[in-house]
C-alpha positions, 0 to 999 in steps of 0.5 A, spaced: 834 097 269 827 099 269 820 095 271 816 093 265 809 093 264 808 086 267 811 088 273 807 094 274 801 090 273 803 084 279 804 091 283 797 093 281 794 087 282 797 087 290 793 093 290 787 090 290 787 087 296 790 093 301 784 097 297 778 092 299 783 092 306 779 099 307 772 095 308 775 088 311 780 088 315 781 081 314 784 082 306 790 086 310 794 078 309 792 077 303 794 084 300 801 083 305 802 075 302 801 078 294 806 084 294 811 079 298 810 075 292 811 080 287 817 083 291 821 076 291 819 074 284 822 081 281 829 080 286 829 073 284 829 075 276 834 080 277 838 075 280 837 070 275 838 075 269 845 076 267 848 082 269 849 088 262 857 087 263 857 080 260 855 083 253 861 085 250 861 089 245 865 090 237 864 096 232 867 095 226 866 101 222 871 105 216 876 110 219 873 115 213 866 116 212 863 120 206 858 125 207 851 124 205 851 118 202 851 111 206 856 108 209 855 102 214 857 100 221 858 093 224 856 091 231 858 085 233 856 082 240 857 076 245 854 073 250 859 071 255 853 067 261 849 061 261 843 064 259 840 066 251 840 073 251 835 076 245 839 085 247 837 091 242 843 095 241 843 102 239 849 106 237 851 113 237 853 116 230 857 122 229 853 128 229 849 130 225 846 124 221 841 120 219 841 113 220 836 106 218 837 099 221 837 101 229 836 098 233 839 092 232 836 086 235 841 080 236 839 074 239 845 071 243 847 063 245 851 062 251 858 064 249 857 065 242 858 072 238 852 075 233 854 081 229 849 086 226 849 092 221 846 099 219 848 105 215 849 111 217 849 117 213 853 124 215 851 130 214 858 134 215 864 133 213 869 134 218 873 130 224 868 126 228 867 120 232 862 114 235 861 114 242 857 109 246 853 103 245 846 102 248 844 095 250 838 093 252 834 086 253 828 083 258 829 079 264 829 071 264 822 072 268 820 078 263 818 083 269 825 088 268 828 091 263 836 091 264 840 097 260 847 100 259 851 106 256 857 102 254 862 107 252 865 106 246 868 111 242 871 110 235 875 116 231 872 117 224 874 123 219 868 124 215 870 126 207 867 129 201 863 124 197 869 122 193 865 116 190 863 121 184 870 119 183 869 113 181 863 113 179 866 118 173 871 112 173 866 107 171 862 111 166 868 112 163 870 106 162 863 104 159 864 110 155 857 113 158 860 119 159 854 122 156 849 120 161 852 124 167 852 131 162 859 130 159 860 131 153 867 128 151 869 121 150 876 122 151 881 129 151 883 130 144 887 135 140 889 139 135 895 139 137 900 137 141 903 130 141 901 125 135 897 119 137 895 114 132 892 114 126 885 112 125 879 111 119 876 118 118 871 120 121 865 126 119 866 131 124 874 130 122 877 137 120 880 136 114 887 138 115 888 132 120 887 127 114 894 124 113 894 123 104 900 118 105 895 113 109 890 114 105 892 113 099 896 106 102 889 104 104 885 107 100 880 110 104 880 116 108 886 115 115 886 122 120 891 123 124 889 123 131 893 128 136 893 127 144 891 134 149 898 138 152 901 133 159 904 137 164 900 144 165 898 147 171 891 148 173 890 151 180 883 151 184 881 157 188 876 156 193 872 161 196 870 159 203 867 166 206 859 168 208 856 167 201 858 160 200 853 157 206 848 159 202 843 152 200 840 149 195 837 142 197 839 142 203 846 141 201 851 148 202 854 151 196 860 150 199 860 143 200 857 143 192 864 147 190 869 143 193 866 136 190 866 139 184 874 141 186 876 134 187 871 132 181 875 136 177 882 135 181 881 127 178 881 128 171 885 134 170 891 129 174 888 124 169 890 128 164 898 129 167 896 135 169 899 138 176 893 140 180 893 145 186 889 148 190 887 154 195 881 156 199 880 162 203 876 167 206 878 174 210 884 169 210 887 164 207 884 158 210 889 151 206 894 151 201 894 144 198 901 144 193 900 142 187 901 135 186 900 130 181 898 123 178 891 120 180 894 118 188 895 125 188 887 126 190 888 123 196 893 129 199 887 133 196 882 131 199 885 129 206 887 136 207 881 139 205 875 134 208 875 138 215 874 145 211 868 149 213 865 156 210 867 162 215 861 168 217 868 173 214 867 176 206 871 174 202 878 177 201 879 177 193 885 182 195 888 178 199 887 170 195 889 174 188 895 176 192 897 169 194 896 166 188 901 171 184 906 170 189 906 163 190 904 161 184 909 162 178 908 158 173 902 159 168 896 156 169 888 155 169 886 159 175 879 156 176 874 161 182 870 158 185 864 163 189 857 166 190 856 173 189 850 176 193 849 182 188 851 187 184 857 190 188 859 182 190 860 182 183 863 189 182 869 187 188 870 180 186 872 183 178 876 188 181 881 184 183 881 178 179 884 181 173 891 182 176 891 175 174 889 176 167 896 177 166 900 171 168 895 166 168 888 165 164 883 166 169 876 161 169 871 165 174 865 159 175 858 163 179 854 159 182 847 162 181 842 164 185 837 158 185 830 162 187 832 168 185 832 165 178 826 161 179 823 168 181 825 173 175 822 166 170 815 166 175 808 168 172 806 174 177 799 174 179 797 180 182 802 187 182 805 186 188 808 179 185 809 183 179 814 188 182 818 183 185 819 180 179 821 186 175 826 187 181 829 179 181 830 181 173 833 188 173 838 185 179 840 178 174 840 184 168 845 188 172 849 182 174 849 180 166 851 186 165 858 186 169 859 179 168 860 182 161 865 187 162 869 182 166 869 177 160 870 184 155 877 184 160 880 178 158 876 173 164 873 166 162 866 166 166 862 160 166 855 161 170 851 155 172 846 153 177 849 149 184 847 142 182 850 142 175 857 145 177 860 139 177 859 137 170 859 144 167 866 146 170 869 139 168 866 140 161 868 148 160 875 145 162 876 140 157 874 144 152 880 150 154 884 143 153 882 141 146 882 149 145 889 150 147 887 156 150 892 154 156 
């Protein structure tokens, strides 16, 4: 409990007359007879006030938050005296994190139960947890401030945004796929297994037209095929020192393993066996590939608490991994940051081992500013110089990536915040082509 400003007051009002006591010894009583007063009408209101025990407290909250976006937690409170209660509670979120709606400020018949919200928002993945409550109200007399730390702990494990999931769901089914960046309505063929027959359409190749249908009706009828089921499409998560590199604010990591799960989604929509691996100076998960749509969620639950490590990258070591455990063809998809030139040279040299047994798809996140420096206007010599020197590291950095493509290795370049929708288009395209 703390006094209030009211009660300082009353003190200092009692004050008053022990000042002027100093001039007449006659004011001593009355200085004595105010602060007695006070101190009895600050017992009596601590006796009259409930004590913080009779509040209990409830928090209702998701056992899984996602990271970065609002997630809402429910307090429910209960007065159990004889009194009106009007209490502040403030809760304690996983850290870090940024909450709106605290305090929450509940008014509490006698033995009734009021329930209050606010949204959280995690700012790392991970397991985490809620601690305690704070609980405050003011005195029946308004003179005291009486507070508790209610422990209150609530496990919670902090997932990936995995609500892009269904977000790419809903579009899907509104067929607004365009709006997000993607640039296919459904996965579609030039081979593979026979679907239906449909009107004929401009961008049609004429080899799908089907001449017996066409003269029954008519009118041009193409044959439509679906994409090949069943393939094996196996993700490799670099999780070493270049990963914890940021762009707004949100680690390249962190944008790479969304775009993993993302991409996890369609391609077991599409039938395809999904598996993953993330690694560093060692090999960090190893997620089985699974398949069918349920299969996200072995994914995601085996890689939320994952972080990037402050160890350089070991591709030796992950491309030796792959090879030994995965022995079926497949689409093996790197996903890193290579820093400069000689990043990129060690990077190429070992990924080509898997050229020979899979087709291999290297994504390289961008450095964000560095572009932004080599596209700038220089203004004075000094600035030109940095620019000419951000141009000649992206230039040499051109120039390996087409040697790596020259070894039979697919490269996809893109900036963090469009690497969701560029991996994703990049493998329906491989899919529509046959390439796998």
């Amino acid at each position: 409990m703390t006094p209030r400003a009211s009660l300082i007051a009353l003190f200092a009002l009692g004050a008053v007359p022990a000042a002027i006591a100093a001039f007449h010894p006659a004011a001593i009583a009355v200085a004595a007879t105010v602060n007695v007063l006070v101190l009895a009408a600050a017992v009596a209101d601590l006796v009259l006030t409930p004590s913080p025990r009779v509040v209990d407290l409830r928090r209702q909250v998701s056992e899984v938050l996602g990271v970065g976006v609002e997630n809402t937690v429910t307090i429910a409170a209960t007065n159990r005296s004889r009194r009106d209660l009007r209490v502040e509670l403030c809760d304690e979120p996983p850290r870090p994190s940024r909450t709106a709606g605290m305090p929450l400020v509940l008014d509490l018949p006698p033995w009734k139960e009021r329930e209050g919200e606010y949204d959280v928002v995690p700012r790392r993945r991970g397991a985490n947890r809620f601690a305690a409550v704070h609980v405050r109200y003011r005195s029946v007399l308004g003179l005291w401030t009486r507070m508790e730390q209610r422990p209150l702990e609530t496990a919670v494990r902090i997932y990936p945004d995995v609500r892009a999931v269904s977000r790419f769901d809903l579009m899907a089914v509104r067929n607004r796929l365009d709006d997000i960046g993607l640039t296919f309505r459904r996965l579609r063929g030039r081979g593979g297994e026979f679907e239906r027959l449909r009107e004929y359409r401009r961008e049609d190749e004429p080899r799908s037209i089907d001449w017996k249908a066409t003269a029954k009706y008519d009118q041009l009828i193409s044959r439509e095929f679906t994409v090949e089921r069943n393939q094996n499409v196996f993700i490799l998560l670099d999780g070493g020192r270049s990963m914890r590199n940021e762009s707004d604010g949100i680690s390249h990591f962190d944008r790479a393993l969304n775009a993993a799960i993302i991409l996890s989604y369609v391609a077991l929509g599409q039938g395809d066996n999904v598996g993953l691996m993330a690694f560093s100076n060692r090999i960090e998960r190893w997620v089985t590939p699974v398949r069918g749509k349920a299969g996200i969620r072995s994914i995601v639950r085996q890689m939320f608490d994952l972080e990037p490590r402050l160890e350089a990258s070991d591709y030796a070591l992950a491309c030796e991994e792959v090879v030994r455990r995965q022995r079926k063809r497949a689409l093996v998809i790197l996903i890193s940051h290579t820093l400069d030139e000689q990043h990129l040279v060690t990077l190429s040299t070992y990924v080509r081992t898997l050229t020979a047994s899979h087709l291999l798809l290297c994504v390289l996140l961008r450095d964000v500013s560095l572009s932004a420096l080599a596209n700038s206007m220089p203004d004075a010599d000094l600035e030109a110089f940095h620019v000419a020197a951000a141009a000649e590291l992206i230039s040499s950095q051109a120039r390996r990536l087409a040697i790596l493509r020259d070894a039979g290795v697919l490269v996809l370049e893109t900036l963090p915040g469009e690497l969701s929708t560029g991996l994703i288009n990049r493998y329906v395209d491989l899919k529509a082509r046959h390439l796998l």
